[in-house]
Structures are given as C-alpha cells and as structure tokens.
Backbone atoms as SQL, in Angstrom:
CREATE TABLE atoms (id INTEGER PRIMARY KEY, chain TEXT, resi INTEGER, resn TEXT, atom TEXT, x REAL, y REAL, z REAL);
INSERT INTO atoms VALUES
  (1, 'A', 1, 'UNK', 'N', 23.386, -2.891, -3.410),
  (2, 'A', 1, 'UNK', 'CA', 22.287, -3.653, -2.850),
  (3, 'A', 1, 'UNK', 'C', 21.752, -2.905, -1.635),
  (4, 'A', 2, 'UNK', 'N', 20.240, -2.616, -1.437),
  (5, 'A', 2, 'UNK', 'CA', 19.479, -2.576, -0.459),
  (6, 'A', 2, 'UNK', 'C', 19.484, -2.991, 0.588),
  (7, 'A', 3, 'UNK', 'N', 19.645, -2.506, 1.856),
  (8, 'A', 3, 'UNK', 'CA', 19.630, -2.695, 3.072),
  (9, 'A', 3, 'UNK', 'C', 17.908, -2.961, 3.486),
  (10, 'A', 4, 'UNK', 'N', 17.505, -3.820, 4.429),
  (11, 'A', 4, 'UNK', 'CA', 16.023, -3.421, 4.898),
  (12, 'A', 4, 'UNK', 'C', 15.601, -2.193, 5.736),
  (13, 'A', 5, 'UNK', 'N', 16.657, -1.648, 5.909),
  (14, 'A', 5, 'UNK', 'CA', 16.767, -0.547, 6.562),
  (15, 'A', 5, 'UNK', 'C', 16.030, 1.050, 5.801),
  (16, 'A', 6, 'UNK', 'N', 16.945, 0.575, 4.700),
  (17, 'A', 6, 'UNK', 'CA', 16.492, 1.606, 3.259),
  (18, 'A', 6, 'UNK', 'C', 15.215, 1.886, 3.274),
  (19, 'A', 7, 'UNK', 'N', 14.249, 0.473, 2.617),
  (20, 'A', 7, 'UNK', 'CA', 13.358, 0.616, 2.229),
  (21, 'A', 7, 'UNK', 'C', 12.079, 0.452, 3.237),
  (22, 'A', 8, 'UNK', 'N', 13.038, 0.804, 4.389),
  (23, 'A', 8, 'UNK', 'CA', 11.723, 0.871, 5.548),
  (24, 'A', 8, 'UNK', 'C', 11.384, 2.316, 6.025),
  (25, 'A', 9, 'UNK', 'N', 12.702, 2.624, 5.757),
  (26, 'A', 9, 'UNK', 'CA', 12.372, 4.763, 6.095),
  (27, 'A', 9, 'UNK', 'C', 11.105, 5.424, 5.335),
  (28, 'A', 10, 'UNK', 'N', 10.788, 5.999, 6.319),
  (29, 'A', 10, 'UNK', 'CA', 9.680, 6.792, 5.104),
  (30, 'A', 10, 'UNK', 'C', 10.057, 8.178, 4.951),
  (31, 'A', 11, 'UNK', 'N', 10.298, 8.238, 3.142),
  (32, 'A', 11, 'UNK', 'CA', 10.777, 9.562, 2.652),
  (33, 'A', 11, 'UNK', 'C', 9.772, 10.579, 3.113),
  (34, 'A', 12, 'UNK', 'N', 10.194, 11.606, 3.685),
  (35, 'A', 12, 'UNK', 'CA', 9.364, 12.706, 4.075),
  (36, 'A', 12, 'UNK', 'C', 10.449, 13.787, 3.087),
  (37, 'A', 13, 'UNK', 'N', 9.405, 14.539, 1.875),
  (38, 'A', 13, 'UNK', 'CA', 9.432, 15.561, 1.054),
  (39, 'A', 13, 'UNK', 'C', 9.803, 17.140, 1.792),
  (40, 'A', 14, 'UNK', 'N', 10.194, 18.145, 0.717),
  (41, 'A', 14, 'UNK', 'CA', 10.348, 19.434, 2.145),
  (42, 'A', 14, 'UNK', 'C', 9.223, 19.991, 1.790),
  (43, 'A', 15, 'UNK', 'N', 8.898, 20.845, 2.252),
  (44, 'A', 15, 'UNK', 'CA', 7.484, 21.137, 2.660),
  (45, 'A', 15, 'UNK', 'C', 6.765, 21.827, 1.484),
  (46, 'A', 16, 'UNK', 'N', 7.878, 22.250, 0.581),
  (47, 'A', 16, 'UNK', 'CA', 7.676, 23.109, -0.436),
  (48, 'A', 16, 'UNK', 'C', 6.603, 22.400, -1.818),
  (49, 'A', 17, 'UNK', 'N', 7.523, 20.651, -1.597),
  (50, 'A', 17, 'UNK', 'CA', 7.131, 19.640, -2.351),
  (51, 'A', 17, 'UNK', 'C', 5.955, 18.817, -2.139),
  (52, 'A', 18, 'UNK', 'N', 5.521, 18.967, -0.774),
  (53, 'A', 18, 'UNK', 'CA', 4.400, 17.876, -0.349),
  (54, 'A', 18, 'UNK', 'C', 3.243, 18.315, -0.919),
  (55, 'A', 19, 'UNK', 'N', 2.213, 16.947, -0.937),
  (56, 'A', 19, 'UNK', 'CA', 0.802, 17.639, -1.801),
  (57, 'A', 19, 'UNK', 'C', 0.052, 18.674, -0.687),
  (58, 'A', 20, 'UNK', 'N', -0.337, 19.481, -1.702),
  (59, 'A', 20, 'UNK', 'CA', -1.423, 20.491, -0.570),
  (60, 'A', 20, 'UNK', 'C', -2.705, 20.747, -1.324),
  (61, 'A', 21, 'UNK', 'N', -3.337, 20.037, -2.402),
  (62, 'A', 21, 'UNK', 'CA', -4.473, 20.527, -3.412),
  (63, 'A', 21, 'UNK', 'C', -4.361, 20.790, -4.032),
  (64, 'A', 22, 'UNK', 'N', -3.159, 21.612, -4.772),
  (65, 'A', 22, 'UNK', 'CA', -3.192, 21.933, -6.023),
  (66, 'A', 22, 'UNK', 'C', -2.224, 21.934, -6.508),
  (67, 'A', 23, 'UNK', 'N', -0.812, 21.146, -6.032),
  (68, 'A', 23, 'UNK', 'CA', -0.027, 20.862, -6.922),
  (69, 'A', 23, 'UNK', 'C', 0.371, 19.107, -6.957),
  (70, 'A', 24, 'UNK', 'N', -0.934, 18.835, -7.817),
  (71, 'A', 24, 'UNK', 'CA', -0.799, 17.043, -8.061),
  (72, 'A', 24, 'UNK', 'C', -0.046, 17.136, -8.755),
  (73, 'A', 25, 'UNK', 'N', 0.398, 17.805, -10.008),
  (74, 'A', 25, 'UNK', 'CA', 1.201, 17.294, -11.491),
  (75, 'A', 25, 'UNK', 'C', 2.641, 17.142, -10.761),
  (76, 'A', 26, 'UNK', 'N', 3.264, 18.059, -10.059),
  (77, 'A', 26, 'UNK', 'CA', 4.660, 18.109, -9.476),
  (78, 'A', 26, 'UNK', 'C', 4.787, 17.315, -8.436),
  (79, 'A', 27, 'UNK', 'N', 3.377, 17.238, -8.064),
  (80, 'A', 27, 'UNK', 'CA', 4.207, 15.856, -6.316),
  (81, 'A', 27, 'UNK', 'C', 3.885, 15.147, -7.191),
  (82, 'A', 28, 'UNK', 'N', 3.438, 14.405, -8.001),
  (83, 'A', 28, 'UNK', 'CA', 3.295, 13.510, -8.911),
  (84, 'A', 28, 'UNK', 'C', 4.631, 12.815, -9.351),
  (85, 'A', 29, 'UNK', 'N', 5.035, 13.890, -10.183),
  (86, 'A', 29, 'UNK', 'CA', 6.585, 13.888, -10.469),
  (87, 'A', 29, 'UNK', 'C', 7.794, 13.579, -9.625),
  (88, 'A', 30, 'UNK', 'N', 7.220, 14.001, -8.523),
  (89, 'A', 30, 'UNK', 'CA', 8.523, 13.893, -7.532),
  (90, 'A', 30, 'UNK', 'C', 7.911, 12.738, -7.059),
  (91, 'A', 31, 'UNK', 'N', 7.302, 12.134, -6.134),
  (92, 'A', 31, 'UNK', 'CA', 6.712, 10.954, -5.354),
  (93, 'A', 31, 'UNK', 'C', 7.037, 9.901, -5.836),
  (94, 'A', 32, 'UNK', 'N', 6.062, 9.753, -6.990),
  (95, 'A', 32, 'UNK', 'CA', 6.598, 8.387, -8.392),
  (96, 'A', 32, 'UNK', 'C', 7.441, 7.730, -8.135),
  (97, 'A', 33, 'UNK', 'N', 8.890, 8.951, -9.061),
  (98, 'A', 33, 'UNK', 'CA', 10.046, 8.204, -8.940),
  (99, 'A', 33, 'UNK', 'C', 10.775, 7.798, -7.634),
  (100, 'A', 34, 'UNK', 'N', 10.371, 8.585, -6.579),
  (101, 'A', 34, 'UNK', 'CA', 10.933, 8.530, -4.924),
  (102, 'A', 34, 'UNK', 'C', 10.555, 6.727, -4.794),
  (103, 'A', 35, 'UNK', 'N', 8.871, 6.741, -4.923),
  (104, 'A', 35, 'UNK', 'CA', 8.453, 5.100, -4.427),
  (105, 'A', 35, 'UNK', 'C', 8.918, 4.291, -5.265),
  (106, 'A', 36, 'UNK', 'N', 9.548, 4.353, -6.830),
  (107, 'A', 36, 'UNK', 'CA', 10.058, 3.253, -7.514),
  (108, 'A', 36, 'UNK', 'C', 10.888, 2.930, -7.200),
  (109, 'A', 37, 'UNK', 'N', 11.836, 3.875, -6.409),
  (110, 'A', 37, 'UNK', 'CA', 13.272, 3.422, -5.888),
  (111, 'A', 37, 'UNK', 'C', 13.068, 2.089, -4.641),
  (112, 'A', 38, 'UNK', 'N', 11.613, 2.227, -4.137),
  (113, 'A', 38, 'UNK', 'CA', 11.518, 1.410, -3.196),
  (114, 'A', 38, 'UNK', 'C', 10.153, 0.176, -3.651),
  (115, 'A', 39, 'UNK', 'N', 10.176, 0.511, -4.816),
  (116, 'A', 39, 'UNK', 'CA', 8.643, -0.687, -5.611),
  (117, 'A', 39, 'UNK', 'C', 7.589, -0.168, -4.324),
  (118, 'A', 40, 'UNK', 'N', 7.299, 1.378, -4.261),
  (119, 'A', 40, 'UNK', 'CA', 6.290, 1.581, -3.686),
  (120, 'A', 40, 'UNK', 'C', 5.414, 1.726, -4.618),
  (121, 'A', 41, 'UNK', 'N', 5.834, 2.236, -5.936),
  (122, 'A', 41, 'UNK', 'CA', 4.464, 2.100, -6.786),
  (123, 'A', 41, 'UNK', 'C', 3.501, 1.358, -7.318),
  (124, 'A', 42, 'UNK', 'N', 3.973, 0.101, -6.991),
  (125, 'A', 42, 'UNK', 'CA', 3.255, -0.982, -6.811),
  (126, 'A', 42, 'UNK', 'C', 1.714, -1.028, -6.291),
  (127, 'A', 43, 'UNK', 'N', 2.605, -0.675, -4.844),
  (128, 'A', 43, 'UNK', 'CA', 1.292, -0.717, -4.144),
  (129, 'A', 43, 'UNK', 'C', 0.244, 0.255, -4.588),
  (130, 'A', 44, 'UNK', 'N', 0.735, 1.301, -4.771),
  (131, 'A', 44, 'UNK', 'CA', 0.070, 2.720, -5.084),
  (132, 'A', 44, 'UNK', 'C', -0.764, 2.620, -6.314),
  (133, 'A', 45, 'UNK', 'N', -0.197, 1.562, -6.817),
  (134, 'A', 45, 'UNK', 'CA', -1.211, 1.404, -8.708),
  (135, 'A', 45, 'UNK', 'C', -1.726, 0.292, -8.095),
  (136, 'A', 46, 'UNK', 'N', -1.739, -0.915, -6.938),
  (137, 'A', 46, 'UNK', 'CA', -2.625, -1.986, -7.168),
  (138, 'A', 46, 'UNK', 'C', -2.382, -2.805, -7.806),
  (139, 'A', 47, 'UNK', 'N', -1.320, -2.981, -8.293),
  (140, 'A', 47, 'UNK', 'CA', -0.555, -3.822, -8.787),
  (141, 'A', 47, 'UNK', 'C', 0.639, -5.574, -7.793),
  (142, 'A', 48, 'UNK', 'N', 0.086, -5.231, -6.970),
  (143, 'A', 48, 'UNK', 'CA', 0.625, -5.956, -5.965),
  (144, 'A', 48, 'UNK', 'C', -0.384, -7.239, -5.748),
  (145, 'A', 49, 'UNK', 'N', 0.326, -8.564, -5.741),
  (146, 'A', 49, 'UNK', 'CA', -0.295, -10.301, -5.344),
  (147, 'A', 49, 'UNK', 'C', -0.688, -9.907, -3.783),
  (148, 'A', 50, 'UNK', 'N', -1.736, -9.565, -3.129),
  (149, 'A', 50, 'UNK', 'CA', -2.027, -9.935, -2.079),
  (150, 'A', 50, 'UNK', 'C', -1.708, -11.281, -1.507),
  (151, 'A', 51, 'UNK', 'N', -0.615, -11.788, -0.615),
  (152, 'A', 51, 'UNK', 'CA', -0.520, -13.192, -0.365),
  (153, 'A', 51, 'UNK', 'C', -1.168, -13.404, 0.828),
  (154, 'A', 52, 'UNK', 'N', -1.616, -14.871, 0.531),
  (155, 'A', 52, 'UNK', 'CA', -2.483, -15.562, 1.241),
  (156, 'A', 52, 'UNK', 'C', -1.881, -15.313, 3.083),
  (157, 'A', 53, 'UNK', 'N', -3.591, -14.817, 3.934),
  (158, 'A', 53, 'UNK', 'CA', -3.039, -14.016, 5.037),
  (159, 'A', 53, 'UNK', 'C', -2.874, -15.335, 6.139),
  (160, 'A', 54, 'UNK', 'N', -3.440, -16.220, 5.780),
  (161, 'A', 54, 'UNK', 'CA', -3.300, -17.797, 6.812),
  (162, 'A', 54, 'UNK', 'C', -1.778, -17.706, 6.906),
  (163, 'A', 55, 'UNK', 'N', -0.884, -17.870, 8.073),
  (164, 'A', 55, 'UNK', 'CA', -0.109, -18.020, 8.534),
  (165, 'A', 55, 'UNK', 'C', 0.084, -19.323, 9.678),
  (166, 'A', 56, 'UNK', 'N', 0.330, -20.359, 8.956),
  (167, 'A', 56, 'UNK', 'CA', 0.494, -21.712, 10.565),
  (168, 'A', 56, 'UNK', 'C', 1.432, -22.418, 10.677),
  (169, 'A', 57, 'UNK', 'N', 1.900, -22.008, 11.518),
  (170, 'A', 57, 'UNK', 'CA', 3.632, -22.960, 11.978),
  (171, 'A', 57, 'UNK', 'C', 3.438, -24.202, 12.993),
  (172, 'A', 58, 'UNK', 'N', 3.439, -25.495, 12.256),
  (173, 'A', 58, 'UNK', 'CA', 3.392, -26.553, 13.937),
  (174, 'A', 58, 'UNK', 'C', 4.692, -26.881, 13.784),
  (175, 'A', 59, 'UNK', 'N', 4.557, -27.455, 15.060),
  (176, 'A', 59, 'UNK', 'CA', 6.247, -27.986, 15.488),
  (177, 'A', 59, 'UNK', 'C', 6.208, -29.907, 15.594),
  (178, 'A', 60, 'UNK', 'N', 6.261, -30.417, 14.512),
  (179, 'A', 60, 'UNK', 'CA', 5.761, -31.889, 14.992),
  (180, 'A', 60, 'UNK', 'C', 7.317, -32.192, 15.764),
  (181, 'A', 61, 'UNK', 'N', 6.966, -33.196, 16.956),
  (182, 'A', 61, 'UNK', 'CA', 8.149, -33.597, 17.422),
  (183, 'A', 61, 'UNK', 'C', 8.552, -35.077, 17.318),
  (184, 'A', 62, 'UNK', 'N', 9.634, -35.220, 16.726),
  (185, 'A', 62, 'UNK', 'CA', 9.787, -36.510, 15.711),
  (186, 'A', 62, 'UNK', 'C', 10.438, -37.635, 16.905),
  (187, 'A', 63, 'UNK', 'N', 10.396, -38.204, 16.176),
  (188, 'A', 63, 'UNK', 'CA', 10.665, -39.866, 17.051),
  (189, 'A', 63, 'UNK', 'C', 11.865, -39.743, 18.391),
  (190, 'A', 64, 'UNK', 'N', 12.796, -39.083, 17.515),
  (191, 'A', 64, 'UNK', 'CA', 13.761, -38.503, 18.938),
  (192, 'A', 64, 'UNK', 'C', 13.463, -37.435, 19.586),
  (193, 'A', 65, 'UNK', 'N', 12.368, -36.872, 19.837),
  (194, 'A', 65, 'UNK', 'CA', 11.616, -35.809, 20.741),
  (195, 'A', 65, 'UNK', 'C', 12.386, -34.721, 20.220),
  (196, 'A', 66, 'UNK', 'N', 13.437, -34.631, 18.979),
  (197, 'A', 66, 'UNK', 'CA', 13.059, -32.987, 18.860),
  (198, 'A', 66, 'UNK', 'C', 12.232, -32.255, 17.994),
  (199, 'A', 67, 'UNK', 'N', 12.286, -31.235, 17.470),
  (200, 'A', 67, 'UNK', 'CA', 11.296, -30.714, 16.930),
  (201, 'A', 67, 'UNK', 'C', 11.764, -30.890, 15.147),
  (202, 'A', 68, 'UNK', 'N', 11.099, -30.730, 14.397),
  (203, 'A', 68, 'UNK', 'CA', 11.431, -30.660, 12.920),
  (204, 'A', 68, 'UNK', 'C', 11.382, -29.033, 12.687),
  (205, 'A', 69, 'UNK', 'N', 12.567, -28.848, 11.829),
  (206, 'A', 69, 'UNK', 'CA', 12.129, -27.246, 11.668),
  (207, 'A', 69, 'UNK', 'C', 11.734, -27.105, 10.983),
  (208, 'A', 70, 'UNK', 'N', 11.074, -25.501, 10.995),
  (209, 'A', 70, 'UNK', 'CA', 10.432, -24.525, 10.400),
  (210, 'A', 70, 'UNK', 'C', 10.462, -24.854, 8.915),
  (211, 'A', 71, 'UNK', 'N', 9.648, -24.006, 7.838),
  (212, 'A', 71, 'UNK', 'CA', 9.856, -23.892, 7.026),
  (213, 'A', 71, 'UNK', 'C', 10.957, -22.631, 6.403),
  (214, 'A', 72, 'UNK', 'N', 11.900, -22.588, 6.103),
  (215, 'A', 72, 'UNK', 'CA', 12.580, -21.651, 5.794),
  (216, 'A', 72, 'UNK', 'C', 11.532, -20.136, 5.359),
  (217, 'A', 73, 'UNK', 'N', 11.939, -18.907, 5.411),
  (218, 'A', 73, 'UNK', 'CA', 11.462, -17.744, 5.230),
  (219, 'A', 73, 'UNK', 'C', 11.987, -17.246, 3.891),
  (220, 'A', 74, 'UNK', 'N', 11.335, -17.123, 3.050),
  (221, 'A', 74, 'UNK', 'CA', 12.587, -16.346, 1.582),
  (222, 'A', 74, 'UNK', 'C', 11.886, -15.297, 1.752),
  (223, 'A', 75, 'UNK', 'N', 12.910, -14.659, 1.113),
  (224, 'A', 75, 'UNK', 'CA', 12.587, -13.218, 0.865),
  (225, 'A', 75, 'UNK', 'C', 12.345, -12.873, -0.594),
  (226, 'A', 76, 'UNK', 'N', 11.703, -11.836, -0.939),
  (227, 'A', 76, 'UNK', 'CA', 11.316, -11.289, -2.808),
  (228, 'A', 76, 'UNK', 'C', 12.480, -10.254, -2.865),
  (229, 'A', 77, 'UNK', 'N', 12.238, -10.146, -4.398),
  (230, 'A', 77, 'UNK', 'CA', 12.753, -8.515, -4.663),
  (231, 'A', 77, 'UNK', 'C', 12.068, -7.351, -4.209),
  (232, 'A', 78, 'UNK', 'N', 12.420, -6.541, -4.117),
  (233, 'A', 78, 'UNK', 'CA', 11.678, -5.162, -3.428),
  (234, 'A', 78, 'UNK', 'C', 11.042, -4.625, -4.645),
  (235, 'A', 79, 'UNK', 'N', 11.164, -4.987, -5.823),
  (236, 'A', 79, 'UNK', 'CA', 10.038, -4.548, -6.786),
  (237, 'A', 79, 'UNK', 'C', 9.352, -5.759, -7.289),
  (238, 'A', 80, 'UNK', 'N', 9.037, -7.146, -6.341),
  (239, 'A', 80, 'UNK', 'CA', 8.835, -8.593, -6.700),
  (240, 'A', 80, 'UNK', 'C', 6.943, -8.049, -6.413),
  (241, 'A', 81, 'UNK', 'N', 6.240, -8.249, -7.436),
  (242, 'A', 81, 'UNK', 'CA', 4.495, -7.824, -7.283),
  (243, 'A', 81, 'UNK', 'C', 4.243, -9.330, -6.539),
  (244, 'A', 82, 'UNK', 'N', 4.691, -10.027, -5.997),
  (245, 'A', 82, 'UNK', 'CA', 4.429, -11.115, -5.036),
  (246, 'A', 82, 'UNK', 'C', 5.127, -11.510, -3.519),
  (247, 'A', 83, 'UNK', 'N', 4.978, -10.253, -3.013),
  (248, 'A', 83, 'UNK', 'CA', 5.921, -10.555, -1.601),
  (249, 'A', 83, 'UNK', 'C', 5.285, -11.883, -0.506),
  (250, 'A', 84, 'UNK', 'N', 5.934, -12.223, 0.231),
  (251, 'A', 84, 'UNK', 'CA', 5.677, -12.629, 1.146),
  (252, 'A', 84, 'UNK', 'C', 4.605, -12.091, 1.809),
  (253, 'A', 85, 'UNK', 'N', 4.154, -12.725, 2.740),
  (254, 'A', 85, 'UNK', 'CA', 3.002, -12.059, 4.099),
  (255, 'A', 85, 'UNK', 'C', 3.583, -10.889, 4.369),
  (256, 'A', 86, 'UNK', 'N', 4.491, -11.781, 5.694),
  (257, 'A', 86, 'UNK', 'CA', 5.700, -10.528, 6.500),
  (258, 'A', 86, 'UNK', 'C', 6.208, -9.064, 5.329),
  (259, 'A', 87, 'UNK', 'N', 6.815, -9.495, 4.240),
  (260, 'A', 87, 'UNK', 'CA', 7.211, -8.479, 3.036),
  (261, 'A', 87, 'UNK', 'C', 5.976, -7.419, 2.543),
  (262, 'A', 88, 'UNK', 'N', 4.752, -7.977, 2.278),
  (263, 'A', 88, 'UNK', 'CA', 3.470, -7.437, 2.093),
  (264, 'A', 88, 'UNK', 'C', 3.327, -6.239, 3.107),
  (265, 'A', 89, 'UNK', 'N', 2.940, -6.914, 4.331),
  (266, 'A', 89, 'UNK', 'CA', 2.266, -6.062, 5.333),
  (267, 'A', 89, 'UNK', 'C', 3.712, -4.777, 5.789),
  (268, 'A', 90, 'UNK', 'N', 4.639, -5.042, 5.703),
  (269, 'A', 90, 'UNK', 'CA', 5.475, -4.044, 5.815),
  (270, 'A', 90, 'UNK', 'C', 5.857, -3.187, 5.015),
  (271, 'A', 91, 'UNK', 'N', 6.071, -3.332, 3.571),
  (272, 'A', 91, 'UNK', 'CA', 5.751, -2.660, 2.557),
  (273, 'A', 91, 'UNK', 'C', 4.317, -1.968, 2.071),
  (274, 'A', 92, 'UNK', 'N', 3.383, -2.556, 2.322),
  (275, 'A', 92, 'UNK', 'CA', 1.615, -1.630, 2.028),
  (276, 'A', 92, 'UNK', 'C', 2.185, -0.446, 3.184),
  (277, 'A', 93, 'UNK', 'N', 2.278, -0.655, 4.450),
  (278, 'A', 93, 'UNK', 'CA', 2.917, 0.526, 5.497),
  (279, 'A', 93, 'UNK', 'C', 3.859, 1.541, 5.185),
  (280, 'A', 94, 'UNK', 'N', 4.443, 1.217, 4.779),
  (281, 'A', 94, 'UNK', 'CA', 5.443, 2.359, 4.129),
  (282, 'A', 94, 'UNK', 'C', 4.645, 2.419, 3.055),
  (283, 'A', 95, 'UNK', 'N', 4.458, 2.148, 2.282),
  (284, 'A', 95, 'UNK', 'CA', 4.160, 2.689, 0.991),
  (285, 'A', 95, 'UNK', 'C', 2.634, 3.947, 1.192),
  (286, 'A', 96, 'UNK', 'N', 2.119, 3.270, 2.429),
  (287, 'A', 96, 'UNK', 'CA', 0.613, 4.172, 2.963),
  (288, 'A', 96, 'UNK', 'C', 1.627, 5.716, 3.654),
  (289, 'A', 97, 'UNK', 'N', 2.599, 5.311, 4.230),
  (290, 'A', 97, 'UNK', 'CA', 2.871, 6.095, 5.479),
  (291, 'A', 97, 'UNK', 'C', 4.093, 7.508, 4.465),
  (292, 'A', 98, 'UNK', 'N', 4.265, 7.219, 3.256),
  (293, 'A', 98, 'UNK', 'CA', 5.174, 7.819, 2.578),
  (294, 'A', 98, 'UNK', 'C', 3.866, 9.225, 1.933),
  (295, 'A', 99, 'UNK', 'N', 2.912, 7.975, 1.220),
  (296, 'A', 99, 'UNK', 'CA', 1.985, 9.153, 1.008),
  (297, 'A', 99, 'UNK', 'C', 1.375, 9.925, 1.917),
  (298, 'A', 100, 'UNK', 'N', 1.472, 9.428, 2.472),
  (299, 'A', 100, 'UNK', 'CA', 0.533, 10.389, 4.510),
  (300, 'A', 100, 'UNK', 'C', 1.639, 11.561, 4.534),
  (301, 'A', 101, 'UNK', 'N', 2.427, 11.011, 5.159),
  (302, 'A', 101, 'UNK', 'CA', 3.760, 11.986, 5.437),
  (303, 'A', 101, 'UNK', 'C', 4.034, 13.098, 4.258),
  (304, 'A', 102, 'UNK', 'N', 3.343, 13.048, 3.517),
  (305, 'A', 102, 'UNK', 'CA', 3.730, 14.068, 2.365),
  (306, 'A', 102, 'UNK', 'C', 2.843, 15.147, 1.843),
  (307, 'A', 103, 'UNK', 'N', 1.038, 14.504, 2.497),
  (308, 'A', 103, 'UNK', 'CA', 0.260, 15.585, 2.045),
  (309, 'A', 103, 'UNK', 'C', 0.224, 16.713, 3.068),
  (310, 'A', 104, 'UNK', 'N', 0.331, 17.958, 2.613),
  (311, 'A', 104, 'UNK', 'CA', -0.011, 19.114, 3.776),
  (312, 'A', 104, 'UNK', 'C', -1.130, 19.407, 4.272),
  (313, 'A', 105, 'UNK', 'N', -1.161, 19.294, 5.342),
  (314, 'A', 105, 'UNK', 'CA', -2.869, 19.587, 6.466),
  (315, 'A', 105, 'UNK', 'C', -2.957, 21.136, 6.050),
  (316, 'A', 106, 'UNK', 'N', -4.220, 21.798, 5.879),
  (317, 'A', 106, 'UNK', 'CA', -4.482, 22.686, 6.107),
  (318, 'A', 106, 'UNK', 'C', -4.114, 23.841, 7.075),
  (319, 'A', 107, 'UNK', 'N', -4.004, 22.825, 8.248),
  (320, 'A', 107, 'UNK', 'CA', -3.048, 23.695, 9.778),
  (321, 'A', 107, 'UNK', 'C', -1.550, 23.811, 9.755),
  (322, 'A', 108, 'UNK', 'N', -1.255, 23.171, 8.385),
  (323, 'A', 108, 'UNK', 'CA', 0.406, 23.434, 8.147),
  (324, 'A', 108, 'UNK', 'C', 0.823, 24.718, 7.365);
C-alpha cells in the first residue's frame, strides 16, 4: 500500500530520458507507465470527474453550545477518476509538475 508521500514526489527522469523534441515515442514509453503507477494518466488523457469546487463547512452550535462536527473527509483510490476536491487539486499538480520536470529546455 501507498503512502501519500509516494504519490506526491514528482518523478524527475535522467536527462538522457526527458522529452527534448524529438524523442516523443520513448518518453512516451517511459512517462506512461511511470504516471500509472501514480493514476497520473488520468489526468494526462482527461479522463478525470472534475469535483464540484464549492467547498462550505458551518459549524451549527447545538442546544448544549457545542459545535456539531464536520463532515468526515474520505479519501479515493489513487487511480479512483473521481477524487475528492483536496485529492483533485493535488494530484492535477503532480501530474502537471511530473510532465514539466521532464521536458528539456533548450538551455539544458
């Protein structure tokens, strides 16, 4: 089992492997399977439930003045095409920041 730790690193490729223009077919190959390990391909195909971005927590305070709690937080699978808000917006980030980190700048 997955740590959140795991699937928050962003794999950085060696330099040999990262895209630079003309080798899509092989970072292709390599990238893919790298983001399935983390259901980054998800995002990457568009395949992902955008969840609803309204977020509102009240605190009613009940007859004995304390508060009622929260609604509990669940969590998805890491290849679940319906994450949470919180799960969403942290996963589209990595999944953006994996492909960033991998193409080569010209000045590299």
């Amino acid at each position: 089992m997955s740590t959140p730790s795991n699937y928050t690193n962003i794999q950085t490729l060696p330099e040999d492997q990262k895209f630079n223009g003309e080798n899509y077919v092989s970072f292709k190959a390599i990238i893919i399977p790298t983001g399935r390990l983390k259901g980054l391909h998800l995002y990457w195909e568009g395949r992902i439930n955008i969840p609803n971005v309204e977020l509102t927590a009240t605190i009613n305070p009940t007859s004995s003045g304390t508060a009622e709690s929260l609604p509990k937080i669940t969590t998805t699978a890491i290849n679940d095409p319906s994450p949470t808000i919180l799960e969403y917006e942290l996963r589209e980030s990595v999944a953006y920041l994996t492909l960033w980190n991998n193409i080569k700048t010209l000045t590299d």
